[in-house]
BAFI-3210 file (N, C-alpha, C; in Angstrom, 3 decimals, decimal comma, padded with zeros to 6 digits):
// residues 310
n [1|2|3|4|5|6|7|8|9|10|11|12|13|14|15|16|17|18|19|20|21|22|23|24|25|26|27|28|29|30|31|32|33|34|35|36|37|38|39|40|41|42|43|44|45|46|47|48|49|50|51|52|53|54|55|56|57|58|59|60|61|62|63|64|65|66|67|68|69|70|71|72|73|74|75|76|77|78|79|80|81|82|83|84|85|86|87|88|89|90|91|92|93|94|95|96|97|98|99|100|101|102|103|104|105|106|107|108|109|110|111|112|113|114|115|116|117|118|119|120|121|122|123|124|125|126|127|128|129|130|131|132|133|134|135|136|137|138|139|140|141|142|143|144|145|146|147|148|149|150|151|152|153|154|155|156|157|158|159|160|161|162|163|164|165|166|167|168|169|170|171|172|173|174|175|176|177|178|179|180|181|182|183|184|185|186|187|188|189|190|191|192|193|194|195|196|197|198|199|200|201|202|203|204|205|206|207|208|209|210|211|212|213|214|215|216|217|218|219|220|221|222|223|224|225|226|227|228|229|230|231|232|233|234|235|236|237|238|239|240|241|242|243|244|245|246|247|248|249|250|251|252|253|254|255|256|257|258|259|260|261|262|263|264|265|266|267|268|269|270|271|272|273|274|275|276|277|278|279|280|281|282|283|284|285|286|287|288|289|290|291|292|293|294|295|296|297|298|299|300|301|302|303|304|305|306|307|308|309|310]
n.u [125,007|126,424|128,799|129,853|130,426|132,295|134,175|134,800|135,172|137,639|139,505|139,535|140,822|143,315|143,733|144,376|145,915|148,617|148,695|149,142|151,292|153,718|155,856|154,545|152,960|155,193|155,068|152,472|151,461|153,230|152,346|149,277|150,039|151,256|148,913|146,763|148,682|147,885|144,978|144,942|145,976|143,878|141,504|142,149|141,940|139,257|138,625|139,822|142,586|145,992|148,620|151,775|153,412|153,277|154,139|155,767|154,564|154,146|156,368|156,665|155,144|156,328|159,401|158,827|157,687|160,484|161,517|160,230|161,051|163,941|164,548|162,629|162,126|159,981|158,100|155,375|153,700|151,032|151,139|153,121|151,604|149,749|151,286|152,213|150,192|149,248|151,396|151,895|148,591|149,590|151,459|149,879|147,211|149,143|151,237|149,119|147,053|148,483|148,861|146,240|145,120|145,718|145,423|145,488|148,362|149,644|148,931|150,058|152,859|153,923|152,974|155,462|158,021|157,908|158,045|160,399|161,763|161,585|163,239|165,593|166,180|166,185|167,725|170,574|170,963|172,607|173,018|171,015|168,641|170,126|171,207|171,337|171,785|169,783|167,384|167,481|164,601|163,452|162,109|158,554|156,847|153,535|151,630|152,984|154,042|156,748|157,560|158,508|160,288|159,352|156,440|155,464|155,553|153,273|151,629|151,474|150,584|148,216|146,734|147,326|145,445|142,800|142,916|142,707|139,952|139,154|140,114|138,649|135,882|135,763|136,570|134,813|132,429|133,188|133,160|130,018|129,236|128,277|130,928|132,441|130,473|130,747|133,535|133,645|132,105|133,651|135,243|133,805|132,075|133,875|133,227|130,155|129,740|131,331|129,397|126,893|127,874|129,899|132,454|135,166|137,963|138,245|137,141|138,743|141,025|140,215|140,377|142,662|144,128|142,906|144,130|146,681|146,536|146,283|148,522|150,316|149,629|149,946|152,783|153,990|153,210|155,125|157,356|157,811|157,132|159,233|161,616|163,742|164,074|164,182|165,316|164,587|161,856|160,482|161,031|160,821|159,759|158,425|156,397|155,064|154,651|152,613|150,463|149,927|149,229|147,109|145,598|145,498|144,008|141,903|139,744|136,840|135,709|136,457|138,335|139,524|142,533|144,019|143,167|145,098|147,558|148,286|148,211|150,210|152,213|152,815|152,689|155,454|157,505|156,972|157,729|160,324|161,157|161,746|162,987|165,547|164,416|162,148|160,933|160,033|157,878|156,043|155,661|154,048|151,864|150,586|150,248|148,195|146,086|145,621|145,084|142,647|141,444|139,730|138,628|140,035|141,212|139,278|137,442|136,337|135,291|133,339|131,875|131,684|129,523|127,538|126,580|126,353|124,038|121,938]
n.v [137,619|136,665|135,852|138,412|139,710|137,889|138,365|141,032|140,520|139,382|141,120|143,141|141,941|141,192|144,164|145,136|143,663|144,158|146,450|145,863|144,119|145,416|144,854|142,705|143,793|143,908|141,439|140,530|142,420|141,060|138,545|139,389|140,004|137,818|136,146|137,565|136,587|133,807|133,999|134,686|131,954|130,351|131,314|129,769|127,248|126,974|126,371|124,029|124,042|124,057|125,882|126,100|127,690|130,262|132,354|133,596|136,079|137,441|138,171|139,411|141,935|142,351|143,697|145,358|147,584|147,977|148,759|150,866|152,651|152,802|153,285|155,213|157,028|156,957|157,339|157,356|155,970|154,808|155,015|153,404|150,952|151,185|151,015|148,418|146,630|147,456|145,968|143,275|142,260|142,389|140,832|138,580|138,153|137,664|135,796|133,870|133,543|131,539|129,393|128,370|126,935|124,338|121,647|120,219|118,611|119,197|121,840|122,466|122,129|123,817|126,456|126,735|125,608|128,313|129,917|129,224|130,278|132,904|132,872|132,623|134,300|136,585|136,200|136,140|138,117|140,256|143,260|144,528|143,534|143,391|141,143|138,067|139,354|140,847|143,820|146,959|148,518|151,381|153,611|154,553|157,549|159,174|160,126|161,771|163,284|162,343|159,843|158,496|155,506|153,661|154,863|155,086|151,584|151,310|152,924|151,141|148,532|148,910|149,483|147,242|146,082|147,132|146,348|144,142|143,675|144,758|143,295|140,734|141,623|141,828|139,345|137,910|139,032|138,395|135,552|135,191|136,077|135,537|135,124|133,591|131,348|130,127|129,497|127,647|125,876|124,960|123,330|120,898|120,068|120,479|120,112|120,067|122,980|123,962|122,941|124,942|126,679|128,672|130,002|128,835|128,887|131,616|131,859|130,803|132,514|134,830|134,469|133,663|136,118|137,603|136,291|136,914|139,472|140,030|138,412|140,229|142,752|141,599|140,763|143,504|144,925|143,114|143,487|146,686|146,398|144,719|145,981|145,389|143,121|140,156|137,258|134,845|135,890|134,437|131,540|128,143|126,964|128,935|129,472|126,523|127,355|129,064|127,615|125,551|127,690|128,389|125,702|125,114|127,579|126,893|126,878|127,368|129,871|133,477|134,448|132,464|131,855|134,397|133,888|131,419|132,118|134,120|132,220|130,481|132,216|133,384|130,564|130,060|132,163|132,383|129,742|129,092|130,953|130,309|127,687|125,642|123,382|124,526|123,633|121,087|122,002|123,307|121,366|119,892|121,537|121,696|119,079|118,173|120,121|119,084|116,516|116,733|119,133|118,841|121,046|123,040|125,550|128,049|126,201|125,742|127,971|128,320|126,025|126,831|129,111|127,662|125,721|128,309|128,822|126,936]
n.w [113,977|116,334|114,963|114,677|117,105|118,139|116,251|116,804|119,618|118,994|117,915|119,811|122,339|120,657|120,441|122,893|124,422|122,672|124,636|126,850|126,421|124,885|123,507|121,047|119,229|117,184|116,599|116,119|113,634|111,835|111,644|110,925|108,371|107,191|107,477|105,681|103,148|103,220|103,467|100,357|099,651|100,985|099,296|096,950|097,633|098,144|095,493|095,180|094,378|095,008|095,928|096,169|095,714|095,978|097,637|096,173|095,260|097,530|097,980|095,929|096,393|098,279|097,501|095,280|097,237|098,477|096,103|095,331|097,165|097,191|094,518|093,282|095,092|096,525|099,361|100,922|103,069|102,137|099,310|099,283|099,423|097,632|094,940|095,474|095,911|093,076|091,635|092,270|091,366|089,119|088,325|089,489|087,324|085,048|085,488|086,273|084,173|082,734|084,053|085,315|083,402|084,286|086,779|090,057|090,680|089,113|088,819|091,347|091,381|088,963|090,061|092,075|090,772|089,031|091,516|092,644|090,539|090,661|093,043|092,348|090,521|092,392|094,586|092,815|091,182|092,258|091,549|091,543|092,781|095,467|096,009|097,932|100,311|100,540|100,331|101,988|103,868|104,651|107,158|106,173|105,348|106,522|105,075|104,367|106,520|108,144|110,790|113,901|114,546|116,442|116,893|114,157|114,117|115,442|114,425|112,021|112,943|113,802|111,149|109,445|111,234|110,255|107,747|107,610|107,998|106,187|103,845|105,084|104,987|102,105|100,565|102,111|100,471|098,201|098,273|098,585|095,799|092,616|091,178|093,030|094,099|091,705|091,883|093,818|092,881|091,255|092,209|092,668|090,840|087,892|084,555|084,672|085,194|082,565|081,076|081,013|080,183|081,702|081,856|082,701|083,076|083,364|085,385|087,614|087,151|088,190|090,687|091,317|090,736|092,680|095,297|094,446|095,026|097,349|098,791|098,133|099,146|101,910|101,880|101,602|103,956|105,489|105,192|105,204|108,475|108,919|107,838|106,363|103,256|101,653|099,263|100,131|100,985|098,869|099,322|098,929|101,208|102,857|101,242|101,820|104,203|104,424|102,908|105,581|106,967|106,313|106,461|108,944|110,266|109,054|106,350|106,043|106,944|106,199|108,333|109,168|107,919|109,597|112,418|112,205|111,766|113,692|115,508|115,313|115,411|117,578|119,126|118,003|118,672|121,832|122,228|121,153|122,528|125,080|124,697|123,263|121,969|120,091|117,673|118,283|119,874|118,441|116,114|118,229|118,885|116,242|115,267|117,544|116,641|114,486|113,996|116,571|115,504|113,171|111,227|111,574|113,485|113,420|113,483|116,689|117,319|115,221|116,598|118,944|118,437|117,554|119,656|121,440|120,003|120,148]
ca.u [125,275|127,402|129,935|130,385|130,299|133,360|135,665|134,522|135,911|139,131|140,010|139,789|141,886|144,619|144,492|144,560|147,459|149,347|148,918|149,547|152,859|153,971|156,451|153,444|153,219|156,058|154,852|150,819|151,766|153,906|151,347|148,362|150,465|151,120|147,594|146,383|148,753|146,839|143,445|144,901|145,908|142,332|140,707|142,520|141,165|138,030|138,204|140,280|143,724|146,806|149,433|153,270|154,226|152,601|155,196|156,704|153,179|154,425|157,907|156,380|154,916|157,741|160,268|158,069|158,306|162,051|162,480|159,634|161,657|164,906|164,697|162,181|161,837|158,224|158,367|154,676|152,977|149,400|151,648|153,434|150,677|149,440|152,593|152,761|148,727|149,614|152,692|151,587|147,760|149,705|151,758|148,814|147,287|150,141|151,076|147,651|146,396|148,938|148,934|145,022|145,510|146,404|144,977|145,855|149,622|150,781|149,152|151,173|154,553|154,436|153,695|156,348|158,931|157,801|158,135|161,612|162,774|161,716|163,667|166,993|166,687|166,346|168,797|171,733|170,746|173,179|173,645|169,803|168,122|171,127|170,945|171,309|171,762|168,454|167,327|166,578|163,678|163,124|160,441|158,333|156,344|152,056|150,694|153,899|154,999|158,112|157,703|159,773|159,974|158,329|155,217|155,358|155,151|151,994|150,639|150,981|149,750|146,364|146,208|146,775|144,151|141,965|143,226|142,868|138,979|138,648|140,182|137,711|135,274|135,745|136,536|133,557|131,742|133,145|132,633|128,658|129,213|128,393|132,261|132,514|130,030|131,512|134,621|133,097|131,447|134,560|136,014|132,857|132,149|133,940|132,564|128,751|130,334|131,655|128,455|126,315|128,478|130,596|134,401|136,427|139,378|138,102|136,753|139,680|141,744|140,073|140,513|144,472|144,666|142,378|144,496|148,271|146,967|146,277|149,338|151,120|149,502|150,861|154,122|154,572|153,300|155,976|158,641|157,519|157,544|160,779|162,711|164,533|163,398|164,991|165,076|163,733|160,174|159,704|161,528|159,196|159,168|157,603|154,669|154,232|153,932|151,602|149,249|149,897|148,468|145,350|144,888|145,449|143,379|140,767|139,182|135,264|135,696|137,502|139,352|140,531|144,153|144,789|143,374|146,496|148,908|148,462|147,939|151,527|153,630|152,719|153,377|157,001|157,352|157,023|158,504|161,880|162,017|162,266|163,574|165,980|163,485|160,581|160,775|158,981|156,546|155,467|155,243|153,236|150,948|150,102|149,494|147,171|145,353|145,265|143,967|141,421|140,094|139,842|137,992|140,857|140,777|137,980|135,957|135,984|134,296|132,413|131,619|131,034|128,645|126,389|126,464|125,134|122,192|121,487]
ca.v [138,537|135,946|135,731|139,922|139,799|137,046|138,918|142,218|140,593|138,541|142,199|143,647|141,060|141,994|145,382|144,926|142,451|145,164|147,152|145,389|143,552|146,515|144,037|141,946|144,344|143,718|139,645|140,220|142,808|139,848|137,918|139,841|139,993|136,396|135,858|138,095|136,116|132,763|133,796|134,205|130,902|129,424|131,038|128,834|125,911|126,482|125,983|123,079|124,257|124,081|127,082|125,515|128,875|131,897|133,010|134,461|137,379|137,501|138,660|140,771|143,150|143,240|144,107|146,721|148,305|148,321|149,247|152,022|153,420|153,212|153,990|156,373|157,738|157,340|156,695|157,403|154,302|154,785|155,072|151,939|150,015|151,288|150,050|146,581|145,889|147,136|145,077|141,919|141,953|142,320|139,518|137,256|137,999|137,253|133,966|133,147|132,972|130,216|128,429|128,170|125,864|122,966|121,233|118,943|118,238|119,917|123,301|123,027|122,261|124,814|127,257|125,940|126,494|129,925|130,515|129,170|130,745|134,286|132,974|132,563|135,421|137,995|135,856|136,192|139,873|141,846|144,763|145,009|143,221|143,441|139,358|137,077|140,407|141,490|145,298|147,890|149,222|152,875|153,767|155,167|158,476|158,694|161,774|163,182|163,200|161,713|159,325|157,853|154,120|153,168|155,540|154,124|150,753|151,423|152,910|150,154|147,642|149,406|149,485|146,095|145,366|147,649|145,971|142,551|143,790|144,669|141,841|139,636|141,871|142,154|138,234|137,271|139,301|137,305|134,085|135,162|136,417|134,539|134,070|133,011|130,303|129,357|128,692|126,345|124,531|124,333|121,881|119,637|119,650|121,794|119,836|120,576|124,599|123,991|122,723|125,572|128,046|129,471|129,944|128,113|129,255|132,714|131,880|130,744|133,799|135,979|133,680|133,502|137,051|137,941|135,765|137,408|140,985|139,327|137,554|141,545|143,772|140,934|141,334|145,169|144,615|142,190|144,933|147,577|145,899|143,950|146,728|144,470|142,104|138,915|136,190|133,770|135,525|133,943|130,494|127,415|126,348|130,032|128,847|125,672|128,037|130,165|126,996|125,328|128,450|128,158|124,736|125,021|128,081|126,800|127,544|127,691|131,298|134,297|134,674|131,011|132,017|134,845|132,463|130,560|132,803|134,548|131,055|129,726|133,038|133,134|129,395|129,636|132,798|131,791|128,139|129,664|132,034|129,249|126,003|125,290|122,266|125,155|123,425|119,576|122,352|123,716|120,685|118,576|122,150|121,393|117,498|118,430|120,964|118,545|115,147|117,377|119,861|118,817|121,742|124,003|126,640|128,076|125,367|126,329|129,197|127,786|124,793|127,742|129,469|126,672|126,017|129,190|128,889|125,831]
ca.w [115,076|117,081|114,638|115,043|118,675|118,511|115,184|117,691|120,871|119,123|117,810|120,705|122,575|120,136|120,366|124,596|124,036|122,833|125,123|128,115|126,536|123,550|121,957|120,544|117,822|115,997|116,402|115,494|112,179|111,037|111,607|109,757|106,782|106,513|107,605|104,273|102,408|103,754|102,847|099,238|099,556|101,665|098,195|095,408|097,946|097,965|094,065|094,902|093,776|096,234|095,469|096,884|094,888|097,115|098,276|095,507|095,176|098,766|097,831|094,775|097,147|099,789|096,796|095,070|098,167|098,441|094,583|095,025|098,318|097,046|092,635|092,648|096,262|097,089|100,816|101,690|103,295|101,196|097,886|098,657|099,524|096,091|094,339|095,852|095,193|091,278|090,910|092,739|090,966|087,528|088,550|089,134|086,314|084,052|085,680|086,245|082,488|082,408|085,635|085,523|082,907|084,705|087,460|091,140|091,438|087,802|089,348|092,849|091,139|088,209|090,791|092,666|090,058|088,920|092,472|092,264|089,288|091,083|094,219|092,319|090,257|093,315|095,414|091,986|090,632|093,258|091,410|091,022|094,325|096,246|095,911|099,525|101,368|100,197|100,187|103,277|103,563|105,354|107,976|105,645|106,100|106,483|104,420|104,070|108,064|109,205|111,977|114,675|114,137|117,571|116,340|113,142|114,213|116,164|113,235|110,827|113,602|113,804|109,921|109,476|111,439|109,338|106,579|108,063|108,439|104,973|103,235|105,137|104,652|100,579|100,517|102,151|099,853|096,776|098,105|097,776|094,753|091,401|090,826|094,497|094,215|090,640|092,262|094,634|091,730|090,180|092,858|092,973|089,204|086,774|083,747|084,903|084,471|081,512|079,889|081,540|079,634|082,191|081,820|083,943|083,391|084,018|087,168|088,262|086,756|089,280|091,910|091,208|090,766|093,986|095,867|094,136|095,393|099,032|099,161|097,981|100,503|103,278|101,683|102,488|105,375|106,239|104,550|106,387|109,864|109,510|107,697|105,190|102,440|101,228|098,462|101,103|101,508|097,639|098,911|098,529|102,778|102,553|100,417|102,346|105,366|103,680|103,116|106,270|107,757|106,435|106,666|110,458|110,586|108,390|105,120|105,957|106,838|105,865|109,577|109,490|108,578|110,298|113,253|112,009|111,566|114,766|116,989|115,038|115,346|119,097|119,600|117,512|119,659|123,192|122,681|120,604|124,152|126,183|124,603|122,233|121,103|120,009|116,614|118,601|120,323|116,949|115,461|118,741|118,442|114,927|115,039|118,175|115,407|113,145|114,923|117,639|115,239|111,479|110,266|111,922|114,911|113,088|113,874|117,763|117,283|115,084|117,058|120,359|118,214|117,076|121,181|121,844|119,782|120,679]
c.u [126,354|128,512|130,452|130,732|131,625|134,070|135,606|135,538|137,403|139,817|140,574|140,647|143,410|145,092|144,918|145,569|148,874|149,877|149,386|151,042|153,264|154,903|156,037|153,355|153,380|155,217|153,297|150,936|151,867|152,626|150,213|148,758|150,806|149,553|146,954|147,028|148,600|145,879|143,769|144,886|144,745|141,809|141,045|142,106|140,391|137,751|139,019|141,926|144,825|147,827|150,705|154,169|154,047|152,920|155,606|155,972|153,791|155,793|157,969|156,104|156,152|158,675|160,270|158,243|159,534|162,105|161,414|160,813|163,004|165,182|163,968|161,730|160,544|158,735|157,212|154,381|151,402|150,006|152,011|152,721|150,222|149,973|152,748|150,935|148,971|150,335|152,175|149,776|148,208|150,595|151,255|148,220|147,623|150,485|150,001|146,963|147,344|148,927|148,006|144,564|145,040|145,608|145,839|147,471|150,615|150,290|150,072|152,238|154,772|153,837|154,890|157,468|158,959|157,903|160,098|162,684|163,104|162,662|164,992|167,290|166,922|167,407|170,423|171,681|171,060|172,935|172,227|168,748|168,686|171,198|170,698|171,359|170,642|168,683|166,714|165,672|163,314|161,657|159,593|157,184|154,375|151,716|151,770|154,945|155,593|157,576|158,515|159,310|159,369|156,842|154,536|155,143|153,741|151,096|150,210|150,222|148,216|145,678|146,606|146,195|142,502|142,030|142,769|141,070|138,612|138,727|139,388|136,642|134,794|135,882|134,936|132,361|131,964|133,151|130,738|128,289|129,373|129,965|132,336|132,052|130,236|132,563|134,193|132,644|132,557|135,207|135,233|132,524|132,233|133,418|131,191|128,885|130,406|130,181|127,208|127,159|129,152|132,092|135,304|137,328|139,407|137,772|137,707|140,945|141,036|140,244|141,874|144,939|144,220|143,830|146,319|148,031|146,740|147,387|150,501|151,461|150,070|152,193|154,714|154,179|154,795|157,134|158,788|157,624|158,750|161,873|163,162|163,477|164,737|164,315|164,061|162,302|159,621|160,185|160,270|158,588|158,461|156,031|154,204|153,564|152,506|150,233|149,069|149,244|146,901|144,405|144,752|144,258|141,937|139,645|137,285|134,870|136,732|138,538|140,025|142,161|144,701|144,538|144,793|147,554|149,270|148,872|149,796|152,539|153,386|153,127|155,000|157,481|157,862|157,618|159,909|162,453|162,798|162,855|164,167|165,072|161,892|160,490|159,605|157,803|155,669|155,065|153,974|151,912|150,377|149,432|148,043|145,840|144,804|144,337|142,862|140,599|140,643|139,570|138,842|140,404|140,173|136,861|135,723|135,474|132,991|131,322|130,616|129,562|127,524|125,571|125,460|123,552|121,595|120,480]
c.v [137,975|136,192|137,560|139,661|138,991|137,842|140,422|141,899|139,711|139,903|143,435|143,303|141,440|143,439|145,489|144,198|143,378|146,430|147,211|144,771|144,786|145,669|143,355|142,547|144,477|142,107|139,500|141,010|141,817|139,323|137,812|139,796|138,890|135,782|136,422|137,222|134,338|133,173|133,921|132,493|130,231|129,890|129,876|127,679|125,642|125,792|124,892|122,953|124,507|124,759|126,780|126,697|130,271|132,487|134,225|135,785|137,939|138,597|140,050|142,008|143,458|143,974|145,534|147,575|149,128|149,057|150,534|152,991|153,808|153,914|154,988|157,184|157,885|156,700|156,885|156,205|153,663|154,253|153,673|150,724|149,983|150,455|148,699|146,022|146,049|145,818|143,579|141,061|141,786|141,138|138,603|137,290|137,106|135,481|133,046|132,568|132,018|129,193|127,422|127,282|124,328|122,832|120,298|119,339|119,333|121,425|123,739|123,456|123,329|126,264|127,548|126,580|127,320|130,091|130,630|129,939|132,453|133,897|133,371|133,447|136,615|137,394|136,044|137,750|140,987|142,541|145,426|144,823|143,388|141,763|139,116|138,241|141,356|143,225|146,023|148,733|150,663|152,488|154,697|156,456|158,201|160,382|162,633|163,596|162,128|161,132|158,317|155,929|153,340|153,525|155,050|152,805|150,425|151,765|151,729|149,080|147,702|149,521|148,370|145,530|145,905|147,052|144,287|142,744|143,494|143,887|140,443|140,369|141,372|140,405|137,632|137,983|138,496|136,421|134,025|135,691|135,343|134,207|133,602|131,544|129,461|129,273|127,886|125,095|123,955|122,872|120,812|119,120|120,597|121,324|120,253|122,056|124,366|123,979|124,058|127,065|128,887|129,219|129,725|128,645|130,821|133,101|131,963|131,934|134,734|135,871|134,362|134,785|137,871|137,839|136,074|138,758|141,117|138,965|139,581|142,230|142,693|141,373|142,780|145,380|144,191|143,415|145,975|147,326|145,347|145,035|146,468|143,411|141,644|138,205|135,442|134,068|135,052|132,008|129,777|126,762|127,878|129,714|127,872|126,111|128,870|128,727|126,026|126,173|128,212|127,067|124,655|126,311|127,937|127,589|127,872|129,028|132,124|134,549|133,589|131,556|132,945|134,254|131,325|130,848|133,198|133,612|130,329|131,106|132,616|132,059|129,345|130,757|132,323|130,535|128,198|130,321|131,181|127,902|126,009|124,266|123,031|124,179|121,519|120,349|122,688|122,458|119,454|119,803|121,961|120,323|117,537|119,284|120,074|117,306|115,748|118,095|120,045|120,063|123,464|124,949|127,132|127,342|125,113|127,316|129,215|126,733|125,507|128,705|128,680|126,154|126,647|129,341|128,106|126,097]
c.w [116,005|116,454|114,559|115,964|118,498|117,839|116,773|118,928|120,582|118,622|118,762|121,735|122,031|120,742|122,418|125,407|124,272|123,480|126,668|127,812|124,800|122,381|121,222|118,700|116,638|115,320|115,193|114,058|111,745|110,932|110,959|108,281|106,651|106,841|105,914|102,944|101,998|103,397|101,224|099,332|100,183|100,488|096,981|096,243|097,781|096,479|093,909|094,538|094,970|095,279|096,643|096,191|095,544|097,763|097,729|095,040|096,801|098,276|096,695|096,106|098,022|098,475|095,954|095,828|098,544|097,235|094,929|096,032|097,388|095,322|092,719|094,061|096,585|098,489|101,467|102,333|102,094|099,973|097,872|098,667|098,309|095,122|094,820|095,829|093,938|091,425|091,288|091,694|089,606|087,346|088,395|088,092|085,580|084,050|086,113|084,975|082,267|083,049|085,721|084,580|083,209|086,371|088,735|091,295|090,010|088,104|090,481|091,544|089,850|088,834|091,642|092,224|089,742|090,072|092,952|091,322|089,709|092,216|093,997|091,608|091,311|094,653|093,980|091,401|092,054|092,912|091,375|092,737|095,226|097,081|097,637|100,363|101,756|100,201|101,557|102,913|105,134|106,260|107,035|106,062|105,800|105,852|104,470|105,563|108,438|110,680|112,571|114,470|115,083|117,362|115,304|113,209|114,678|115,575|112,359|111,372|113,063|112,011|109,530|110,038|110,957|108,319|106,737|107,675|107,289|104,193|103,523|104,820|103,033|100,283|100,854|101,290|098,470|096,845|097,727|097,204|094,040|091,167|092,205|094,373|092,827|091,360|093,375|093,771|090,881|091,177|092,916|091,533|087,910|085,667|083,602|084,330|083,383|080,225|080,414|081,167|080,454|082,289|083,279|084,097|083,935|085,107|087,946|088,031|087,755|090,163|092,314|091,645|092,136|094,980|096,150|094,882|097,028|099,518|099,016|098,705|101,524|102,891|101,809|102,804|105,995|106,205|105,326|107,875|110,231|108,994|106,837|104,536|101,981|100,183|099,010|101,394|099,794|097,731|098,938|100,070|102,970|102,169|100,890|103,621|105,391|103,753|104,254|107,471|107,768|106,496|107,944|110,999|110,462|107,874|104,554|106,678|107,056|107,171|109,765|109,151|109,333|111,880|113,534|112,104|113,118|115,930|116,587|115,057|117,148|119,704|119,398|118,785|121,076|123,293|122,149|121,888|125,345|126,395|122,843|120,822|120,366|118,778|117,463|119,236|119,579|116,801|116,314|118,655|117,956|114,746|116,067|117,522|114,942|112,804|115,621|116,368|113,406|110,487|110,592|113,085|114,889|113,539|115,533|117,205|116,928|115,895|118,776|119,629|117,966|118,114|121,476|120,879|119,556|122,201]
res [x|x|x|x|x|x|x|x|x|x|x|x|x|x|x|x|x|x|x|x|x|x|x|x|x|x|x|x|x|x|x|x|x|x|x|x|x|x|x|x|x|x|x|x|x|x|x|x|x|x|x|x|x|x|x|x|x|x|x|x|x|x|x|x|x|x|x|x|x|x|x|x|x|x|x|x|x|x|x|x|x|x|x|x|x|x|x|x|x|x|x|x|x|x|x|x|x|x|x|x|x|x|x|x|x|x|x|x|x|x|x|x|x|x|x|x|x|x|x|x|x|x|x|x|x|x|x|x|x|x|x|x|x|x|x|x|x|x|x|x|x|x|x|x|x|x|x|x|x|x|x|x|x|x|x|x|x|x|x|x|x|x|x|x|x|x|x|x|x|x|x|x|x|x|x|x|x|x|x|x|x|x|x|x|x|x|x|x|x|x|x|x|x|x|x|x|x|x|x|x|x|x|x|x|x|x|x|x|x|x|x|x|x|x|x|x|x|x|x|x|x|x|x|x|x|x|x|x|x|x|x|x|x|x|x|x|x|x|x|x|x|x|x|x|x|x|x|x|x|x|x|x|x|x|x|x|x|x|x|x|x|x|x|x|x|x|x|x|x|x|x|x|x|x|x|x|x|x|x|x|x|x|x|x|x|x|x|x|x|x|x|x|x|x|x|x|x|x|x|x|x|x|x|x|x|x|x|x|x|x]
***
């Protein structure tokens, strides 16, 4: 009941945010959609697996987007959300049944490079991505009505934070789910699995692919709010951002990254407004994160709830 009462009143906060400063908006969207594509990445942890590649599920969805808008003219918002959960879940998938493979330092880096290899094909394929200049993306319409791009922004806000709801919702339902708590067992002892007849690699194949159609929907998000897409949301300081979120937000419940996302756009934010040096305020932010509260900004809340029922 506590932990309602807190997601209840940090939601509400937001939306009261916005309404007292309106340019927030643009900042907290961003924000939810790299938050969504942080809890993909806080799931491949729990099973132990660090993803320096998660970007590039990131970049699937923003691009989908663009190619649905501009090749075949779909411009609803529902549709493209549609189109960038397909394309991004068939993604993971695909490079998941190979990825999942491999274990520790040979899973980062051959996500890594597949993340690479997508960076330099959609930064060299002008005539197709519209390479380093990337692709524009339209305000797109909601059920068919045309809206003004101030309106529109206010819409998508409020539905990524519906969306924000459900993805923790539907997450925290598959962590206590049988594959849920097999991917927990896989980081403590996947051998024990193994002899207990359950497929590892399939565990982790749902994980991967969970985690590619998380990392999608953030990505058109991001598309949609910024307008344009680029090479750069598949580069690889992308993907370390992506798991730097959620290690700062922390991975012992589903709100830890957007916790992260939100507390590090706001810091880059406000310390870029006012000081050339935002990049030493970011980074004395972070080390203060990182030394004070090990288990991430999560673990206030945590740490205030355990308090109160005490």
């Amino acid at each position: 009941m506590a932990r309602l009462v807190i997601a209840a009143g940090g939601i509400a906060a937001l939306i009261a945010a916005t309404v007292v400063f309106p340019w927030l908006e643009f900042i907290l969207t961003l924000a939810i959609a790299k938050g969504l594509a942080a809890l993909g990445v806080a799931i491949l942890l729990r099973g132990g697996l660090i993803s320096i590649g998660h970007a590039m599920f990131f970049a699937v969805g923003a691009y989908a987007t663009a190619f649905a808008m501009r090749d075949f003219g779909i411009s609803d918002v529902f549709a493209l959300l549609l189109i960038a959960s397909v394309a991004s879940l068939a993604a993971g998938l695909l490079i998941g049944a190979f990825v999942v493979r491999y274990r520790a330092i040979f899973f980062a880096m051959l996500n890594l490079a597949i993340s690479m290899v997508m960076f330099s094909l959609l930064a060299k394929f002008y005539g197709v991505t519209g390479g380093t200049d990337g692709m524009r993306v339209a305000t797109p319409t909601v059920l068919g009505m045309a809206m003004e791009a101030r309106s529109f922004a206010n819409f998508l806000f409020y539905a990524s934070i519906a969306l924000m709801i459900l993805a923790c919702l539907a997450v925290n339902a598959y962590f206590k789910s049988p594959l849920g708590e097999a991917l927990s067992a896989v980081h403590s002892n996947e051998i024990r699995l193994e002899y207990l007849g359950i497929p590892v690699r399939g565990v982790l194949l749902v994980a991967y692919a969970l985690s590619a159609l998380l990392a999608g929907i953030g990505g058109t998000l991001a598309a949609m709010t910024i307008g344009h897409v680029l090479p750069d949301m598949a580069y690889w300081t992308d993907s370390g951002h992506l798991v730097l979120v959620a290690v700062l937000g922390g991975i012992s419940g589903t709100a830890g990254p957007f916790v992260g996302a939100i507390f590090l756009e706001l810091v880059h934010t406000f310390a870029a407004g006012y000081t050339d040096a935002w990049n030493m305020i970011v980074g004395a932010a972070l080390l203060g994160v990182i030394f004070f509260l090990p288990k991430g900004l999560i673990g206030l809340f945590n740490t205030a709830r355990k308090g109160d029922l005490a």
